[in-house]
C-alpha positions in Angstrom: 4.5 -8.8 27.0 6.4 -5.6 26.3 7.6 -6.1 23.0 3.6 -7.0 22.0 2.8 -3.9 23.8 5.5 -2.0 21.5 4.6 -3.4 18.2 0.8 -3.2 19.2 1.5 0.8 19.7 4.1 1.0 16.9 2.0 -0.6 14.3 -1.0 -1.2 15.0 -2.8 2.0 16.4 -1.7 3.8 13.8 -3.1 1.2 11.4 -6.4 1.3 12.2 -5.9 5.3 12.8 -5.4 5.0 9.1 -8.5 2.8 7.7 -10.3 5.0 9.8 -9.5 7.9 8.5 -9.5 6.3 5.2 -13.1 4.9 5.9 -14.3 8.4 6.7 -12.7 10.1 3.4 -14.4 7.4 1.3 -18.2 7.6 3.0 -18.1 11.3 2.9 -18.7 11.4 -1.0 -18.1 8.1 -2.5 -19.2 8.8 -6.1 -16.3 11.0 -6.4 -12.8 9.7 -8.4 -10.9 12.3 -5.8 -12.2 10.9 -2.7 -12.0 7.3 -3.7 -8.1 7.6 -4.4 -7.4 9.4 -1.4 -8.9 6.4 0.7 -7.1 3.9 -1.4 -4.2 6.0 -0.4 -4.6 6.2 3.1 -5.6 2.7 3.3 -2.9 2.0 1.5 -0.4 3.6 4.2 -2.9 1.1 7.0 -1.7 -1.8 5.0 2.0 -1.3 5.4 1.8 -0.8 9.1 -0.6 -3.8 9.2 1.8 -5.6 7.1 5.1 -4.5 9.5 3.1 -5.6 12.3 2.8 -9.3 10.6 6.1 -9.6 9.7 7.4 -8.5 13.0 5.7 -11.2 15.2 6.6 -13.6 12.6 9.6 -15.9 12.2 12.0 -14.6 10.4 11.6 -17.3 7.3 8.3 -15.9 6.8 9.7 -12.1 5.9 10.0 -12.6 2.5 6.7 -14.0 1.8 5.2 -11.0 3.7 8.1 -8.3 1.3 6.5 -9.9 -1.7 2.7 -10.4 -1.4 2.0 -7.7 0.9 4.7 -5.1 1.8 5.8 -4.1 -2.1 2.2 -4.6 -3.3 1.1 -1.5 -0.9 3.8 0.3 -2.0 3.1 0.2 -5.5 -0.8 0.6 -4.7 0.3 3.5 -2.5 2.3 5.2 -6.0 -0.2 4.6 -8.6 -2.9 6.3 -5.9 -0.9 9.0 -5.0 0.0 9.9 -8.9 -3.8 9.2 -10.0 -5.0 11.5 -7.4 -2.0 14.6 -8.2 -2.6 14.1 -11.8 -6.6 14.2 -11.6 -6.6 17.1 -8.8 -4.0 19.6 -11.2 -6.3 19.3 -13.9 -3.3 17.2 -16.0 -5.3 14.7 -16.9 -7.6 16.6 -18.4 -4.9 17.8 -21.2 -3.6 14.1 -21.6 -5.2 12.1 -24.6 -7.5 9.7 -23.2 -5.8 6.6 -24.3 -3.1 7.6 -22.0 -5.0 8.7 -18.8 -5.7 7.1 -16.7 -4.6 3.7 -17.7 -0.7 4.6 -18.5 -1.3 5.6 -14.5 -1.4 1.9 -13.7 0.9 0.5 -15.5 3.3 -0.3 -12.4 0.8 -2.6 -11.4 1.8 -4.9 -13.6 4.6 -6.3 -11.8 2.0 -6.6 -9.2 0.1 -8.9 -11.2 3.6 -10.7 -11.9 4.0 -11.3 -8.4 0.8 -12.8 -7.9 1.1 -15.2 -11.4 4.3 -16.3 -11.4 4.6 -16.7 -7.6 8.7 -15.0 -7.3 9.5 -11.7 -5.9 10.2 -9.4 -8.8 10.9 -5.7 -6.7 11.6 -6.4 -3.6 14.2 -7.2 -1.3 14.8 -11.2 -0.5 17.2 -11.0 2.3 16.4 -10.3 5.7 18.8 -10.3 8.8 17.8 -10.7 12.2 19.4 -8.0 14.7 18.3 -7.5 18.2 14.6 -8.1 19.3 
């Protein structure tokens, strides 16, 4: 009961801290490119916690499923937001041709797509250890 508890206060609260949050940034002004990334971002952050929580009151066998459809996938969503949202709020993309922004921005989601097509892990760790609780 305690170790639920723990992971429930771990990883949990803080994810759904973090949708809310990211709920509230998006339905303040959704029209606009600036607020929309910052949710994704935030939401983003919710989804690895969510995602720790999943893979921590799993077996162990199931880790690298949850590494390779989930875990790396919000990382990389988490990058692309985070550099779509600096480059859009500096004013950079304004100076980039507009073949290049914003879609050279998403390119890491390719490997994303990889993931999903040819159904192998292709950045992320395979191997998981079990230590301790």
């Amino acid at each position: 009961m305690t170790t639920l508890f723990l992971y429930m206060a771990v990883y949990l609260l803080p994810a759904f801290l973090l949708s809310h949050l990211a709920l509230d940034v998006l339905l303040r002004n959704p029209r606009q490119v600036e607020q929309r990334l910052l949710s994704l971002f935030v939401f983003g952050y919710a989804m690895l916690f969510l995602g720790e929580f999943g893979r921590h009151l799993s077996p162990i066998e199931a880790s690298p499923a949850f590494v390779t459809y989930w875990f790396g996938n919000a990382g990389i969503l988490i990058f692309v937001c985070s550099v779509h949202f600096i480059v859009k709020v500096t004013g950079v993309g304004a100076k980039l041709p507009r073949w290049i922004y914003p879609y050279a921005i998403y390119l890491p989601l390719v490997p994303v797509a990889l993931t999903f097509i040819r159904q192998e892990n292709i950045l992320n760790s395979q191997r998981f250890d079990q230590v301790g609780v």
